[in-house]
N, CA, C and O atoms as a GROMACS GRO file, in nm:
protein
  356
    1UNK      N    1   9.781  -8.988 -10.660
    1UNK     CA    2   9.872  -8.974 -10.548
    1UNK      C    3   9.799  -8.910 -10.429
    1UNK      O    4   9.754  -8.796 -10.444
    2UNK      N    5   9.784  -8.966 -10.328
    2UNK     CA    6   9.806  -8.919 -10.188
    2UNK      C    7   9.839  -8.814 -10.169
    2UNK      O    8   9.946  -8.789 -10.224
    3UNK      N    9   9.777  -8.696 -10.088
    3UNK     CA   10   9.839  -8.578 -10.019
    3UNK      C   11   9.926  -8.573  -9.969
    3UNK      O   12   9.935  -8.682  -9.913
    4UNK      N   13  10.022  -8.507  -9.941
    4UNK     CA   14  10.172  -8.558  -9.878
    4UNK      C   15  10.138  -8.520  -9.701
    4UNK      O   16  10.220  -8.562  -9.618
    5UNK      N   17  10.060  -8.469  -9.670
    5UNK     CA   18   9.994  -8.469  -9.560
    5UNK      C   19   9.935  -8.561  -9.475
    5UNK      O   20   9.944  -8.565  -9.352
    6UNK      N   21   9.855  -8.656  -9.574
    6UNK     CA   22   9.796  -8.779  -9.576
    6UNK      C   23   9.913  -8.868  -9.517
    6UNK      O   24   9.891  -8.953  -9.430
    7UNK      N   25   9.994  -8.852  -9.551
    7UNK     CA   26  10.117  -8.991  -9.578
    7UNK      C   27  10.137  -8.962  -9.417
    7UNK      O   28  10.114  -9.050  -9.333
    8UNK      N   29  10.189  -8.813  -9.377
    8UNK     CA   30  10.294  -8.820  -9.263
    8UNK      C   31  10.208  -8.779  -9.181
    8UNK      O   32  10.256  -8.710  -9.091
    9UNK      N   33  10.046  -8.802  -9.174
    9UNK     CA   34   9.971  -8.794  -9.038
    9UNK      C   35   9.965  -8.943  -9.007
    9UNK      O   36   9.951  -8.989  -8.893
   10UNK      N   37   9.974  -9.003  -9.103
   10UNK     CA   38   9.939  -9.174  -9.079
   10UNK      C   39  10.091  -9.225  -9.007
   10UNK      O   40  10.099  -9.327  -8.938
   11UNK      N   41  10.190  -9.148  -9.032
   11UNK     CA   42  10.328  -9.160  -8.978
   11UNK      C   43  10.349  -9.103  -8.855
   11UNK      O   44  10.438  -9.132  -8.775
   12UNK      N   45  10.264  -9.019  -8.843
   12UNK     CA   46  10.302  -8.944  -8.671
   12UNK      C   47  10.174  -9.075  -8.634
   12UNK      O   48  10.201  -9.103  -8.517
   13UNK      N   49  10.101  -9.128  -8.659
   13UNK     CA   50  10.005  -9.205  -8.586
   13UNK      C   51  10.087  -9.358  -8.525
   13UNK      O   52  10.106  -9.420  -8.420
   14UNK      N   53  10.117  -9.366  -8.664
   14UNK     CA   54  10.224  -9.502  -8.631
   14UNK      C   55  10.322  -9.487  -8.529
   14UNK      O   56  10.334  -9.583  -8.453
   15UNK      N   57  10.424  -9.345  -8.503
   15UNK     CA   58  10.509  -9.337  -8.397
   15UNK      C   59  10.416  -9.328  -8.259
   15UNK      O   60  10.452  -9.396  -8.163
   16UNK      N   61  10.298  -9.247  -8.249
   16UNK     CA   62  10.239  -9.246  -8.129
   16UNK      C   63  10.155  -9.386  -8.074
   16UNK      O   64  10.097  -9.376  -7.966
   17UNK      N   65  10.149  -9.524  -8.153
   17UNK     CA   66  10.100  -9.609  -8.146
   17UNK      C   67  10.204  -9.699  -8.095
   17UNK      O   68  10.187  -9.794  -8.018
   18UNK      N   69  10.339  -9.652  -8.158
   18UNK     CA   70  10.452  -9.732  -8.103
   18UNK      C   71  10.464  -9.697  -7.963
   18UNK      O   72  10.459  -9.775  -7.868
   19UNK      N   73  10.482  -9.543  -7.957
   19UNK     CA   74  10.510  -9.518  -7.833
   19UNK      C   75  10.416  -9.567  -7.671
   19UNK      O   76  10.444  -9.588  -7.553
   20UNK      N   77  10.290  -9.569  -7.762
   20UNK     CA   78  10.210  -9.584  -7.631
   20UNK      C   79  10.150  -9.713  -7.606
   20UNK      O   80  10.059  -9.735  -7.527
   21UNK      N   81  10.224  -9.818  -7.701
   21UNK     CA   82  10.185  -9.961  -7.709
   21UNK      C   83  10.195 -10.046  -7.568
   21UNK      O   84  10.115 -10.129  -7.524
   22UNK      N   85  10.306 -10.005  -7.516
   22UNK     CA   86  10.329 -10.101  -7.390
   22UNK      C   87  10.252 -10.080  -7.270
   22UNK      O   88  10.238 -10.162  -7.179
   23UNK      N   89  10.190  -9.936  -7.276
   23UNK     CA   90  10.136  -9.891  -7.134
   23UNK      C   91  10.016  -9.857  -7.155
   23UNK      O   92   9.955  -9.778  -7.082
   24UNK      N   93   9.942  -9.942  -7.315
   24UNK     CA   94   9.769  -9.975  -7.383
   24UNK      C   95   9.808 -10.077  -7.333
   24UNK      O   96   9.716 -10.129  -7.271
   25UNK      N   97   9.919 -10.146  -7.329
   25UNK     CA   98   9.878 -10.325  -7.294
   25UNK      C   99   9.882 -10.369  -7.125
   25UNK      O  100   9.829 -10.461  -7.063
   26UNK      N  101   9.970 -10.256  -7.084
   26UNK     CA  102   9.919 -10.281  -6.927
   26UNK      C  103   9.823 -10.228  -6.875
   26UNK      O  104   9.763 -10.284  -6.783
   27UNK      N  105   9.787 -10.113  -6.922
   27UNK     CA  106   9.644 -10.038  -6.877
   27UNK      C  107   9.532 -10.138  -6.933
   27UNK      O  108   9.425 -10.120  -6.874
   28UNK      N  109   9.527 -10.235  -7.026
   28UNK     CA  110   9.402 -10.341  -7.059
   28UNK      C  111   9.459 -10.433  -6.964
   28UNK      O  112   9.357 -10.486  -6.922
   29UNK      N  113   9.550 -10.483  -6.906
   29UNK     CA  114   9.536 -10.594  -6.805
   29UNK      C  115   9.531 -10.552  -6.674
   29UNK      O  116   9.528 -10.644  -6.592
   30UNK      N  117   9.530 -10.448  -6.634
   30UNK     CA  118   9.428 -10.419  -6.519
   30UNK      C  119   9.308 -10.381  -6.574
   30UNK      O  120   9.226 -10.361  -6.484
   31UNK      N  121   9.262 -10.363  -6.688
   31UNK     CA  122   9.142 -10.356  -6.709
   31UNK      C  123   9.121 -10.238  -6.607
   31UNK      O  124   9.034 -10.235  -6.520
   32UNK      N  125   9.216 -10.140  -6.634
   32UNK     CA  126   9.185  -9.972  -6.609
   32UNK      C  127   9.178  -9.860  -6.756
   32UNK      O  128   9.259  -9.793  -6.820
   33UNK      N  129   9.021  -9.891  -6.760
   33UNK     CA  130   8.939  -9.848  -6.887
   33UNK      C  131   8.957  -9.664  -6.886
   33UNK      O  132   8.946  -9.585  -6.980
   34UNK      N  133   8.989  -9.640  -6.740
   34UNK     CA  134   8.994  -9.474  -6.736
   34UNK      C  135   9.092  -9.411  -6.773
   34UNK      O  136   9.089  -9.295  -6.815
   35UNK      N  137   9.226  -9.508  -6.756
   35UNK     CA  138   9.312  -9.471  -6.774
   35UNK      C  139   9.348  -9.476  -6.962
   35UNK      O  140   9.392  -9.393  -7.041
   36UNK      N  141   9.307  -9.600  -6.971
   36UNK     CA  142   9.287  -9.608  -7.162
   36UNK      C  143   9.220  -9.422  -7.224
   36UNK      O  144   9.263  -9.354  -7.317
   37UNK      N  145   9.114  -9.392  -7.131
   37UNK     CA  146   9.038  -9.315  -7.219
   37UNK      C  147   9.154  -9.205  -7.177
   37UNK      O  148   9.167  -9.125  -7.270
   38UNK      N  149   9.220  -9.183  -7.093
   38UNK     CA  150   9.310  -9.097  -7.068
   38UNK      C  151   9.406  -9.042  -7.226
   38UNK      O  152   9.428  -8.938  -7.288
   39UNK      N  153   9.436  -9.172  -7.233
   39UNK     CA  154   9.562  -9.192  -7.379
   39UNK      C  155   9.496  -9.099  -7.473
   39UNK      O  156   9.379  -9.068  -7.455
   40UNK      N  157   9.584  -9.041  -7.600
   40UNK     CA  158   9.516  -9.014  -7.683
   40UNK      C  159   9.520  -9.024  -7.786
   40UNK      O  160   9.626  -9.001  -7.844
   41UNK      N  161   9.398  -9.065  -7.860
   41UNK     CA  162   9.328  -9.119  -7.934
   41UNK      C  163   9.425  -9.195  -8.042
   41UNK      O  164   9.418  -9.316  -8.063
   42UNK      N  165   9.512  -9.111  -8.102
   42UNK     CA  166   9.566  -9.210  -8.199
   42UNK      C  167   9.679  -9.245  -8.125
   42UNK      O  168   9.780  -9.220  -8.190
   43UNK      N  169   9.704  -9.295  -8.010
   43UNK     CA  170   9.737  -9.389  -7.959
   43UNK      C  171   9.704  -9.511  -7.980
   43UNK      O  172   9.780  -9.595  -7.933
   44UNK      N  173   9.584  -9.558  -8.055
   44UNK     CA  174   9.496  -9.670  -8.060
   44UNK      C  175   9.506  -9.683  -8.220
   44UNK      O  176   9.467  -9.601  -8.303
   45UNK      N  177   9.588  -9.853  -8.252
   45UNK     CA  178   9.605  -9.890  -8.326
   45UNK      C  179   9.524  -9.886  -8.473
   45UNK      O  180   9.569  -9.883  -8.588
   46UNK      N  181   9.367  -9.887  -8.416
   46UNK     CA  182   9.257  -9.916  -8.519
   46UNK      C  183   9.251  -9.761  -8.590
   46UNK      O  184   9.156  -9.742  -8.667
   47UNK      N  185   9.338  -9.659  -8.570
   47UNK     CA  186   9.330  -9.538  -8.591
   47UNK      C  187   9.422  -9.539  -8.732
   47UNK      O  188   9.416  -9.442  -8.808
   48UNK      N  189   9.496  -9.639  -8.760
   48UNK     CA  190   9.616  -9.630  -8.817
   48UNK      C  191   9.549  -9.670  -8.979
   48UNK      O  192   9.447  -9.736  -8.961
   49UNK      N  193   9.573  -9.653  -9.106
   49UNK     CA  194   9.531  -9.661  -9.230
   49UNK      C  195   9.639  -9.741  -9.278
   49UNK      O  196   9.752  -9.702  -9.252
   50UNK      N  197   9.622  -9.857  -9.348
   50UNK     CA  198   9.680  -9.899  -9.480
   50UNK      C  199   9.708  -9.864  -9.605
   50UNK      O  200   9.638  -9.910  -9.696
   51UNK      N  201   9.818  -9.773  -9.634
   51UNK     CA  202   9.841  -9.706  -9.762
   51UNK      C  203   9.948  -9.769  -9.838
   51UNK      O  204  10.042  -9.839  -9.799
   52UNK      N  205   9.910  -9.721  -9.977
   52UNK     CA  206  10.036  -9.770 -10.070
   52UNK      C  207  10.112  -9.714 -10.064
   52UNK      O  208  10.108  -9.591 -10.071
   53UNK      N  209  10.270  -9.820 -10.039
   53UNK     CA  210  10.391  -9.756 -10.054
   53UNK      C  211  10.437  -9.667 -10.181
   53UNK      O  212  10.519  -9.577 -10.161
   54UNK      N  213  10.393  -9.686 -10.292
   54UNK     CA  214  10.394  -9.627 -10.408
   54UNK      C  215  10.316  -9.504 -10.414
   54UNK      O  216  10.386  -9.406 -10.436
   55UNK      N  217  10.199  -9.483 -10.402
   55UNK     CA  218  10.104  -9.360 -10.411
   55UNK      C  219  10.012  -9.316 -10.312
   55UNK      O  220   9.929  -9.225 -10.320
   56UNK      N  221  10.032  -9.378 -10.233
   56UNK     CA  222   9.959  -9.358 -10.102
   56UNK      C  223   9.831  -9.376 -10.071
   56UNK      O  224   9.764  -9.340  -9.974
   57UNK      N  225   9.790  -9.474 -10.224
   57UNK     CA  226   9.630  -9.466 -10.198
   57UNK      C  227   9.573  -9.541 -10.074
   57UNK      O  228   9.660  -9.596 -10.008
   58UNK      N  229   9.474  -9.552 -10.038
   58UNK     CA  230   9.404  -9.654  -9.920
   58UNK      C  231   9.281  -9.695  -9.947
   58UNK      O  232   9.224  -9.750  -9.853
   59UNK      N  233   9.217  -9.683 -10.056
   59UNK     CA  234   9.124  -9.830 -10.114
   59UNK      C  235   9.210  -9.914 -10.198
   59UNK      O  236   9.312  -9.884 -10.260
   60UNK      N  237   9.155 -10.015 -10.187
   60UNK     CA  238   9.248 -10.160 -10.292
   60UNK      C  239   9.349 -10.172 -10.222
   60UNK      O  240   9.441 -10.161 -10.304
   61UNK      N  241   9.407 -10.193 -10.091
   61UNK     CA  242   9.539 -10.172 -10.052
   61UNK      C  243   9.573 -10.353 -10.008
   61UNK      O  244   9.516 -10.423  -9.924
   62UNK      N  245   9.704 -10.394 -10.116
   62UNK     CA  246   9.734 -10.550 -10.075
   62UNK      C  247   9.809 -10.547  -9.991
   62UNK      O  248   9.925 -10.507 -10.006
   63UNK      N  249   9.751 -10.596  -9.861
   63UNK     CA  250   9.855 -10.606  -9.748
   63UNK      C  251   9.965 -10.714  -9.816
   63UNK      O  252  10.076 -10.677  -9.778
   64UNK      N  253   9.977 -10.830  -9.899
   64UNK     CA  254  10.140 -10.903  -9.936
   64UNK      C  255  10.164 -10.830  -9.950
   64UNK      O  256  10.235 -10.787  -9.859
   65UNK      N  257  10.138 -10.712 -10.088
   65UNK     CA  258  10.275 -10.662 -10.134
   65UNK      C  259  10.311 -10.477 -10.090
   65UNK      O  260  10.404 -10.404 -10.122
   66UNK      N  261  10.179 -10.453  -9.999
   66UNK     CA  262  10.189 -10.291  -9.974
   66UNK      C  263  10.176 -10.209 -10.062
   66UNK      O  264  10.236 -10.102 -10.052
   67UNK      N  265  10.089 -10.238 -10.179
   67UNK     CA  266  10.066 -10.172 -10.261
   67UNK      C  267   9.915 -10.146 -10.340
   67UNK      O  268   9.872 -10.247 -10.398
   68UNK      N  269   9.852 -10.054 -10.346
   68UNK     CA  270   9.688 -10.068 -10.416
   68UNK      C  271   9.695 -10.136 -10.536
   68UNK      O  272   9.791 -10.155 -10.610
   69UNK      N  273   9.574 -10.171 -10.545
   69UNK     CA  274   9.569 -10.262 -10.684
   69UNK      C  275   9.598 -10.197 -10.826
   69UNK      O  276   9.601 -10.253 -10.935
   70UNK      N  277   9.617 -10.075 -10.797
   70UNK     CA  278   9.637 -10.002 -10.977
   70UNK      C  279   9.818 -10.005 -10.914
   70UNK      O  280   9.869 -10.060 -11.011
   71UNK      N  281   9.867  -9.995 -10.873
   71UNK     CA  282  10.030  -9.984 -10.809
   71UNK      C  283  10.074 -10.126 -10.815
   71UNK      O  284  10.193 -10.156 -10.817
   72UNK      N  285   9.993 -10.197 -10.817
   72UNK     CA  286  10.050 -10.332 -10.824
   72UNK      C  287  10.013 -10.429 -10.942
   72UNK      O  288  10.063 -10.539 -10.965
   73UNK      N  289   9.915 -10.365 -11.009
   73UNK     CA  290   9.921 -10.386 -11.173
   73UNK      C  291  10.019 -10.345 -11.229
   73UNK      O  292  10.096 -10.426 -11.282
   74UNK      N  293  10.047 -10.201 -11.232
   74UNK     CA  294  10.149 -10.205 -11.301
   74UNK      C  295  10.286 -10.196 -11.296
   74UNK      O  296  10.369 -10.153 -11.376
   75UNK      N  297  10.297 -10.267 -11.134
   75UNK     CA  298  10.396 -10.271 -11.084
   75UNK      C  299  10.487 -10.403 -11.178
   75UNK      O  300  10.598 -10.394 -11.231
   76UNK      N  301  10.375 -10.543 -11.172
   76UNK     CA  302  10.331 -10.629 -11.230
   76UNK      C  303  10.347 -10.678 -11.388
   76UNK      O  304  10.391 -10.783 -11.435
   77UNK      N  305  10.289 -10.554 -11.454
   77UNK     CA  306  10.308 -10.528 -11.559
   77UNK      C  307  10.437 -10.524 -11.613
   77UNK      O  308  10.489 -10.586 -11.706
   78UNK      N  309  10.472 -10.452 -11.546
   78UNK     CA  310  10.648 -10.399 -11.630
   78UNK      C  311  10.774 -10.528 -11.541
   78UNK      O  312  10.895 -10.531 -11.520
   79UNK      N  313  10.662 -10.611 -11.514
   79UNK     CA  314  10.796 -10.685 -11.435
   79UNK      C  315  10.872 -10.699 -11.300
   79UNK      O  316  10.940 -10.798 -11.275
   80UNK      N  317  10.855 -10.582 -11.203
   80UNK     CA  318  10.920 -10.512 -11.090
   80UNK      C  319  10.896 -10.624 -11.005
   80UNK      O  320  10.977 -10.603 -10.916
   81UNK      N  321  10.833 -10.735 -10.974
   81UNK     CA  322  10.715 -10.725 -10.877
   81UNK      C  323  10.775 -10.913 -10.890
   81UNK      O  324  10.723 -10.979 -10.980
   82UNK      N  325  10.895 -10.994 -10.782
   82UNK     CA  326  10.946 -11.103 -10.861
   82UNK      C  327  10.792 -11.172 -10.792
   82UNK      O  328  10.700 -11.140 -10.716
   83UNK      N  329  10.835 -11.282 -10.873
   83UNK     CA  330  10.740 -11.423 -10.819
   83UNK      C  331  10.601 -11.380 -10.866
   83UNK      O  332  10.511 -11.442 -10.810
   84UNK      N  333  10.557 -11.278 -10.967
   84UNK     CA  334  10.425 -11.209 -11.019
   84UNK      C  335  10.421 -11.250 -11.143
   84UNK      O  336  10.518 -11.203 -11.202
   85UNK      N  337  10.356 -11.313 -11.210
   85UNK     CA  338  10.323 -11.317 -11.346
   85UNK      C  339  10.217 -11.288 -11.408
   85UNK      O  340  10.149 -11.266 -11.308
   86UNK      N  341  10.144 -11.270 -11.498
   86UNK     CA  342  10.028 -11.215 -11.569
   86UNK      C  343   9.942 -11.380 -11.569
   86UNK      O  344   9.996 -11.486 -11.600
   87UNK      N  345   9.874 -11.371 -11.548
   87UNK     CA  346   9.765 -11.547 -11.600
   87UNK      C  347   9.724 -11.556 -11.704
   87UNK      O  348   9.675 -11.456 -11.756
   88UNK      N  349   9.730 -11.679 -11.773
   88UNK     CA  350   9.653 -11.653 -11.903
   88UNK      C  351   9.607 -11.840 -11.955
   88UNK      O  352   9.675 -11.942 -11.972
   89UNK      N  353   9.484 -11.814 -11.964
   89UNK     CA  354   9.465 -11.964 -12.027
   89UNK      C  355   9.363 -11.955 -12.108
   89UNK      O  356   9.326 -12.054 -12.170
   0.00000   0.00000   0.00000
C-alpha cells in the first residue's frame, strides 16, 4: 500500500492541473513562455502519477482497468474484474 500522503499529493496535483488548465492553454497559444514559467509547477500535467485505485501503487499501473498488475491479478482471480478471465491452453 501507498502512503496515504502519496495518494492526496497526487490529488491536490490533479485539482491544481484542473484549475490551471484553461489559462496553460491560452498562455501556449500566445506562446507566452514567461507567463507558463510563472504557473506553478504542478500546474503541469506531466507532474501528475498514475496510481492504483486499489493500493496506490505506481509501477505496473493498467491504465484499462486503474489498477497495478498485482491489484489486478487478484482482482481477476477472485472474479471482481467482469469481461476478465484466466487463459489457459
Amino acid at each position: 500500500m501507498a502512503k496515504k500522503c502519496w495518494k492526496e499529493r497526487n490529488d491536490r496535483k490533479k485539482r491544481t492541473v484542473a484549475k490551471y488548465a484553461a489559462l496553460r492553454r491560452q498562455l501556449k497559444a500566445e506562446k507566452d513562455y514567461v507567463g507558463l514559467s510563472m504557473l506553478p509547477r504542478d500546474a503541469s500535467p506531466t507532474r501528475l502519477v498514475n496510481r492504483c485505485a486499489v493500493t496506490g501503487r505506481r509501477r505496473a499501473y493498467l491504465r484499462r482497468f486503474q489498477l497495478s498488475r498485482i491489484a489486478f491479478r487478484e482482482l481477476a482471480s477472485a472474479g471482481l474484474i467482469p469481461g476478465v478471465t484466466k487463459s489457459s491452453w
